[in-house]
C-alpha positions as CSV (number, residue, x, y, z in Angstrom):
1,X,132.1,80.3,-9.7
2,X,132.1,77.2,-7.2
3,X,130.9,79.1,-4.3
4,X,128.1,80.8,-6.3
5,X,127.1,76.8,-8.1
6,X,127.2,76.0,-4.6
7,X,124.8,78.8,-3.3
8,X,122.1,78.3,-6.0
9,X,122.5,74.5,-5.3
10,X,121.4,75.3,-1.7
11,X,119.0,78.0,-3.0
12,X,116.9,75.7,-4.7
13,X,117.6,72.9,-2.2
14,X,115.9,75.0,0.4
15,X,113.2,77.1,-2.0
16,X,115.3,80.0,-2.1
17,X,116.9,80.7,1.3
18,X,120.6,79.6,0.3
19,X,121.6,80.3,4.2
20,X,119.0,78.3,6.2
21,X,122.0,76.9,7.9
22,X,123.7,80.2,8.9
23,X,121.7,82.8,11.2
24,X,122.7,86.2,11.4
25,X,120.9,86.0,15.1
26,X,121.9,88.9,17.8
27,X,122.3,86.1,19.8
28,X,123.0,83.3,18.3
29,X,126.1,81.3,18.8
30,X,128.7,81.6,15.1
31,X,129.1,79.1,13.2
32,X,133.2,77.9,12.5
33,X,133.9,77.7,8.8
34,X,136.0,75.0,7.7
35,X,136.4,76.2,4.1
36,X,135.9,79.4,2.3
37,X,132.3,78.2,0.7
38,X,130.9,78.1,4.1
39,X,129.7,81.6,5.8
40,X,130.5,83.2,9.8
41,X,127.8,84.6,11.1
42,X,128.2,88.4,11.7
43,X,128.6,88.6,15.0
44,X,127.5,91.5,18.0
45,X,130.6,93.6,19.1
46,X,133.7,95.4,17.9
47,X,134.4,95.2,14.1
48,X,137.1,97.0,12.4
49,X,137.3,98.8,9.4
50,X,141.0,97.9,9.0
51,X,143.2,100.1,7.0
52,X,145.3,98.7,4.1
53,X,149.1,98.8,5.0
54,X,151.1,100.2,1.6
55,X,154.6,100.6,1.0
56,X,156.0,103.9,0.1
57,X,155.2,103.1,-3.8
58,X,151.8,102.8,-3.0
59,X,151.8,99.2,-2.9
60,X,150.2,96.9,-1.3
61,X,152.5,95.7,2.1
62,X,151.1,92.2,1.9
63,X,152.8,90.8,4.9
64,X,151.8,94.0,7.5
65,X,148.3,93.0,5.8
66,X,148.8,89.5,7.8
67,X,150.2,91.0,10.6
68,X,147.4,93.3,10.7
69,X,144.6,90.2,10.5
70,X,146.8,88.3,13.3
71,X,146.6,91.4,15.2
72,X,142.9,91.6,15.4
73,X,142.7,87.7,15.9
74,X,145.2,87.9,19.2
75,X,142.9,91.0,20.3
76,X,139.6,89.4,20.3
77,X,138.2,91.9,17.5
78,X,134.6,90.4,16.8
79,X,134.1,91.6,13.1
80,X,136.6,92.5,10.3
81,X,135.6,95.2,7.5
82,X,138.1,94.7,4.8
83,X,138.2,97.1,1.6
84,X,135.7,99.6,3.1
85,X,136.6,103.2,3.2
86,X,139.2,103.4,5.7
87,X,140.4,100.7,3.3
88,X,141.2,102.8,0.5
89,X,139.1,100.6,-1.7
90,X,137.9,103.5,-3.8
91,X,141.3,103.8,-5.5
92,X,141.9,99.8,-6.3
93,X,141.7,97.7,-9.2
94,X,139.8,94.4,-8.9
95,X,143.1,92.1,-8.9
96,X,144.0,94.6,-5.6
97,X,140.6,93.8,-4.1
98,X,141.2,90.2,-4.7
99,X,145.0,90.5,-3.3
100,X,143.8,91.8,-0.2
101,X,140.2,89.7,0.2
102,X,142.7,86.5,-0.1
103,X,145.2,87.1,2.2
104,X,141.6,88.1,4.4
105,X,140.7,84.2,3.8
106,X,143.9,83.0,4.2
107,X,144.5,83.9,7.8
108,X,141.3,84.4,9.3
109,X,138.4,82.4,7.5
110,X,136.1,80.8,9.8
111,X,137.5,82.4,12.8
112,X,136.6,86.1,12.2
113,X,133.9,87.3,9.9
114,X,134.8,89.4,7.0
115,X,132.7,91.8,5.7
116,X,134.2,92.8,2.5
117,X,133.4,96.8,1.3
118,X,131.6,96.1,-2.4
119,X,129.8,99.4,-2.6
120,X,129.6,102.1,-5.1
121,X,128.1,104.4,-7.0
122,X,127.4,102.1,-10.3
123,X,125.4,99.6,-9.3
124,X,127.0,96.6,-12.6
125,X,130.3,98.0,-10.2
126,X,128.9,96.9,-6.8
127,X,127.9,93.5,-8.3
128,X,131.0,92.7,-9.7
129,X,132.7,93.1,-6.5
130,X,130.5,91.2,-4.9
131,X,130.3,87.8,-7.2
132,X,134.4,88.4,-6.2
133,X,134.0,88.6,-2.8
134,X,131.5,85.5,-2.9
135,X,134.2,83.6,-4.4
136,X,136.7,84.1,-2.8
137,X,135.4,83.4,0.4
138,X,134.1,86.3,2.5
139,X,131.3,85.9,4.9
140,X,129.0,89.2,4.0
141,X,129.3,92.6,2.0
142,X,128.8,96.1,3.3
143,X,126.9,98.1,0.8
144,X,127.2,101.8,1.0
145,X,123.9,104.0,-0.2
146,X,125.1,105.1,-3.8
147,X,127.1,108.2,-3.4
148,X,126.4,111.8,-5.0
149,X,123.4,111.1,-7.5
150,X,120.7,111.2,-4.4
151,X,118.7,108.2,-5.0
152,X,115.3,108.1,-3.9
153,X,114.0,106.2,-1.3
154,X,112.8,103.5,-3.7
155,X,115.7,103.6,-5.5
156,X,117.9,102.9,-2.6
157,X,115.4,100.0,-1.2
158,X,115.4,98.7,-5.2
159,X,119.7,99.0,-5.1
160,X,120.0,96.9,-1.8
161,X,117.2,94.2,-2.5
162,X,119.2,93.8,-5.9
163,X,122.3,93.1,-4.1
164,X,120.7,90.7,-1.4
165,X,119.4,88.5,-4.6
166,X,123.2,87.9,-5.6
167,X,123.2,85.7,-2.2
168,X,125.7,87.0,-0.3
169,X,124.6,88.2,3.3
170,X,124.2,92.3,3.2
171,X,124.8,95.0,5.9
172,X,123.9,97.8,4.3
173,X,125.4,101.5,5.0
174,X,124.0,104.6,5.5
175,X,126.5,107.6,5.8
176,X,124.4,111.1,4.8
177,X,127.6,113.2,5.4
178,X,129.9,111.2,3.0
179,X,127.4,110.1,0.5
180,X,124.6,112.9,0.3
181,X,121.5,110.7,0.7
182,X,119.8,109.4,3.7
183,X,118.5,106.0,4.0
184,X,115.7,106.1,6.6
185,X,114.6,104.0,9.2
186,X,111.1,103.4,7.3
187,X,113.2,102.0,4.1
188,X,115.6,99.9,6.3
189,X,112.9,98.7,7.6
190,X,111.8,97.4,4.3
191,X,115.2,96.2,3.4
192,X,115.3,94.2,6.3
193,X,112.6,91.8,5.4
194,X,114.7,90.6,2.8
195,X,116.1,87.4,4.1
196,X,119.8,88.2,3.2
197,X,119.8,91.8,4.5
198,X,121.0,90.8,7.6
199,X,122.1,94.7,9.1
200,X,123.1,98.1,9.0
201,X,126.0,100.5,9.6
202,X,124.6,103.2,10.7
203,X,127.1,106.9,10.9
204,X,124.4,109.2,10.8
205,X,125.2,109.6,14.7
206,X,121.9,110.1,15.7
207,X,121.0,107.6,18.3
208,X,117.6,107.9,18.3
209,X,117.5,106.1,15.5
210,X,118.5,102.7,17.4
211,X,115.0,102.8,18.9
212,X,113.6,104.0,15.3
213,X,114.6,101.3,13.6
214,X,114.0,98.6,16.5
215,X,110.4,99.6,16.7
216,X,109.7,99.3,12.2
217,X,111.2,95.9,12.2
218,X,109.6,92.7,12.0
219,X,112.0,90.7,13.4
220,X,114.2,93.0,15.5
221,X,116.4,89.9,17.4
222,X,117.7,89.3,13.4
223,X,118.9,92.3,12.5
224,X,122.3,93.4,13.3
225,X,122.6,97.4,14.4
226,X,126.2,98.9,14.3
227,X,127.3,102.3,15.2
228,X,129.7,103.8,12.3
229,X,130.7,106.6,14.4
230,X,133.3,106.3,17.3
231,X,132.4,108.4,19.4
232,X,129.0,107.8,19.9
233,X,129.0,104.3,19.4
234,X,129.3,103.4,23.2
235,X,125.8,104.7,23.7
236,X,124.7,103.7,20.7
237,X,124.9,99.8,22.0
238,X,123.8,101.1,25.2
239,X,120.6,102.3,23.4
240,X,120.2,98.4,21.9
241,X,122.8,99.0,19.4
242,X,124.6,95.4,18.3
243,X,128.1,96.7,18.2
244,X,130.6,99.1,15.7
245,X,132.2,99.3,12.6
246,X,134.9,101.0,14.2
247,X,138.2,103.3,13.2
248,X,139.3,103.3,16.2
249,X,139.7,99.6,16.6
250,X,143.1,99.9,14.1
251,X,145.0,100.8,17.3
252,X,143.3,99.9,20.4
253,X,141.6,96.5,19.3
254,X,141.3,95.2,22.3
255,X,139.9,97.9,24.1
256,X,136.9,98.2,21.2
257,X,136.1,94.6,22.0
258,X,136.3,95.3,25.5
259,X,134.0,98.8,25.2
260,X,131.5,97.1,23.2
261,X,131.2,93.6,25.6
262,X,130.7,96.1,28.2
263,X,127.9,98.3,26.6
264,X,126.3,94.8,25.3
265,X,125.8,93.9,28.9
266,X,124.3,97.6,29.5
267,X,128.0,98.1,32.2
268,X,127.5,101.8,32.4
269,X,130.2,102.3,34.5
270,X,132.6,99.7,33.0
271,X,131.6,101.5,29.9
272,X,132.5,105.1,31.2
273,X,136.0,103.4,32.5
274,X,137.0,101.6,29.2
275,X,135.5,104.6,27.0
276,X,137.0,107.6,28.6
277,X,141.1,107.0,27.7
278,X,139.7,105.8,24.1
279,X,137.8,109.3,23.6
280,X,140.9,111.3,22.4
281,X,141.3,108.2,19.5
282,X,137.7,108.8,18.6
283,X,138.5,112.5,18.0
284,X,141.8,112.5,16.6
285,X,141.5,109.6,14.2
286,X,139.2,112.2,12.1
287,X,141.8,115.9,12.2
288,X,141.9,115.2,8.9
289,X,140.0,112.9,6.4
290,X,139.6,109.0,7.3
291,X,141.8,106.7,7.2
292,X,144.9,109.4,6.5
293,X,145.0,109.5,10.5
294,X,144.6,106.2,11.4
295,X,147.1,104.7,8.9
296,X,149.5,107.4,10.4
297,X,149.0,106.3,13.9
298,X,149.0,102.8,12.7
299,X,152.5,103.4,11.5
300,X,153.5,105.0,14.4
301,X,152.6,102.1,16.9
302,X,154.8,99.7,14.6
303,X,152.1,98.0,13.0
304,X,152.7,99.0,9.7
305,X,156.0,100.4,8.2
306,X,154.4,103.6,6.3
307,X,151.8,105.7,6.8
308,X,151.0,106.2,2.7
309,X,147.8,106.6,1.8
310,X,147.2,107.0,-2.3
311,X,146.6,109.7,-3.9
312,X,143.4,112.1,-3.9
313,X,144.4,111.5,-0.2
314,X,147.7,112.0,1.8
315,X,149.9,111.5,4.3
316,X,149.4,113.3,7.8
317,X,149.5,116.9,7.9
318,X,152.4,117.1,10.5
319,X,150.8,119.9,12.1
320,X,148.9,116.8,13.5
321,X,151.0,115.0,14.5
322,X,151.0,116.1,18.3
323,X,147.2,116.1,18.0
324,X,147.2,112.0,17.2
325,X,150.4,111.6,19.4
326,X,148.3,112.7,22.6
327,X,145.9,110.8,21.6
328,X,147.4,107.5,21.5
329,X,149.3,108.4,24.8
330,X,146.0,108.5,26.5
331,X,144.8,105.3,25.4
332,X,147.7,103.7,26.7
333,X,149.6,103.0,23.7
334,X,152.7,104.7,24.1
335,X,154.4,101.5,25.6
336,X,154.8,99.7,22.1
337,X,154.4,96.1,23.8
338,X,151.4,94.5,22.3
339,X,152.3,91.1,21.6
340,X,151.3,89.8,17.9
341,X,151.1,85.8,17.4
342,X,151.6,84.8,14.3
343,X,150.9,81.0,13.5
344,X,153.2,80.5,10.4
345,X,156.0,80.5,12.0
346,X,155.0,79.6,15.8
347,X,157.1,83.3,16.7
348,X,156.0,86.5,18.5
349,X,155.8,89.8,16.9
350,X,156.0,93.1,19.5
351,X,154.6,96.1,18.0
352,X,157.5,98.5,18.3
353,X,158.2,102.1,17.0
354,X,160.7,100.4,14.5
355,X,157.8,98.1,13.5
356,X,157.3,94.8,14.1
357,X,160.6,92.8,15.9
358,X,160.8,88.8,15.8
């Protein structure tokens, strides 16, 4: 509504580039938002694709949501993917998207991008969620490739230009082994000249594809590379990468930040040091389909107070628990100490097994 007046104000203002002010540089400097009508540059470096804390009714835990967003604020996390597929956006109503986008806003708007998950299959569907996620305030949408129906090539470049015209910046997202269609580096290429196609999640996990993509693109220092694949995306950024959309990241924040500062400024061997307690995580976090173990080990660490996930999905098989156990033991996150601040109320939350203790 406002924000949208306000973008085709600017649109015409500027003959058609509504952002002229915001520059989704690899290294520029971000810009601080003051309001929710003005957009954070997506930034090189560690995003997460948070989960969504629910109670054990399958509701939405609202305040674990804003522990969860202070969290990643205290750790440094560069990027935050809200309502993507570790999200469990699939299975949410529009007032649930705009519940969660909100409280998104609300606690970390103009100090953390958001990059709000508005893809699907129907493309009247992905526009919808992203007029909402314009409104409300978020910085740039992540635009899966249309899952199942195999769109062409031109169909795919056709469905992301589309999106870009709505105004909102796009990273788009190509992942073959979830969605059945590949989007090649030749047609993200293409996409990329579109001025508000701004990057690309890429979980193919085939890192030759960095240098692919690099070499098709007109402007390669203004498009924004991120690995959607854990384990690989060290090298990835190593390869010229930009950074993650990273699983991971739910538990060890600060230690994705620190991985991807370190492969940014090509530290091999601070690389190999950060990487190799993390590696377990990167395994473990996928025994069983994403974000079932993550919001598990998420719950286990204290940071939420269930693991639910809704229904297709479950809860942890707890022949994995062990597995995940092991794995958060190695990264260093057995001690339960990580301290949480939380502005509203000036106090310190510690991320206990019990959950998290004023």
């Amino acid at each position: 509504m406002l924000f949208r007046s306000t973008l085709a104000f600017l649109a015409l203002l500027n003959c058609g580039n509504a952002f002229t002010t915001v520059h989704h540089s690899r290294h520029s400097t971000s810009l601080m938002a003051s309001n929710s009508n003005e957009l954070l540059p997506m930034r090189q470096g560690s995003s997460c694709a948070i989960i969504t804390p629910m109670h054990s009714d399958g509701k939405i835990d609202i305040p674990s949501l804003r522990k969860i967003f202070q969290y990643h604020l205290a750790a440094g996390t560069d990027n935050l993917c809200v309502l993507g597929t570790t999200g469990e956006a699939s299975v949410m109503s529009m007032d649930e998207r705009a519940q969660v986008l909100k409280v998104a806003v609300e606690e970390v708007k103009g100090k953390i991008p958001i990059l709000a998950g508005t893809g699907t299959i129907r493309p009247e569907s992905v526009k919808d969620m992203t007029l909402q996620a314009m409104d409300i305030g978020c910085d740039a949408s992540l635009v899966v490739t249309p899952y199942y129906v195999k769109p062409p090539q031109r169909g795919l470049i056709k469905h992301f230009t589309d999106m870009a015209d709505l105004g909102l910046p796009v990273v788009m997202y190509n992942i073959p082994g979830r969605s059945k269609v590949d989007l090649t580096p030749e047609s993200t290429a293409i996409c990329a000249d579109h001025e508000n196609i701004i990057g690309l999640k890429d979980a193919t996990g085939e890192l030759d594809r960095v240098e692919q993509i690099r070499s098709l693109l007109r402007d390669p220092d203004n498009f924004l590379l991120y690995s959607g694949d854990d384990s690989t995306s060290a090298e990835f950024v190593l390869r010229g990468g930009d950074g993650c959309i990273s699983v991971t990241a739910n538990v060890a924040a600060e230690a994705m930040h620190n991985l991807m500062m370190a492969a940014l400024a090509k530290d091999e061997e601070a690389v190999k040091r950060i990487n190799e307690p993390l590696l377990g995580l990167h395994k473990k976090l996928f025994v069983e389909s994403s974000p079932i173990p993550a919001k598990w080990a998420c719950s286990r660490i204290g940071l939420t107070k269930t693991p639910y996930c809704r229904p297709p999905l479950a809860e942890l098989d707890p022949k994995f628990y062990s597995d995940v156990e092991t794995a958060l033991e190695a990264a260093g996150l057995t001690g339960f100490d990580v301290k949480v601040p939380v502005p509203a109320n000036g106090g310190v939350f510690e991320i206990g097994v019990d959950g998290f203790n004023p």
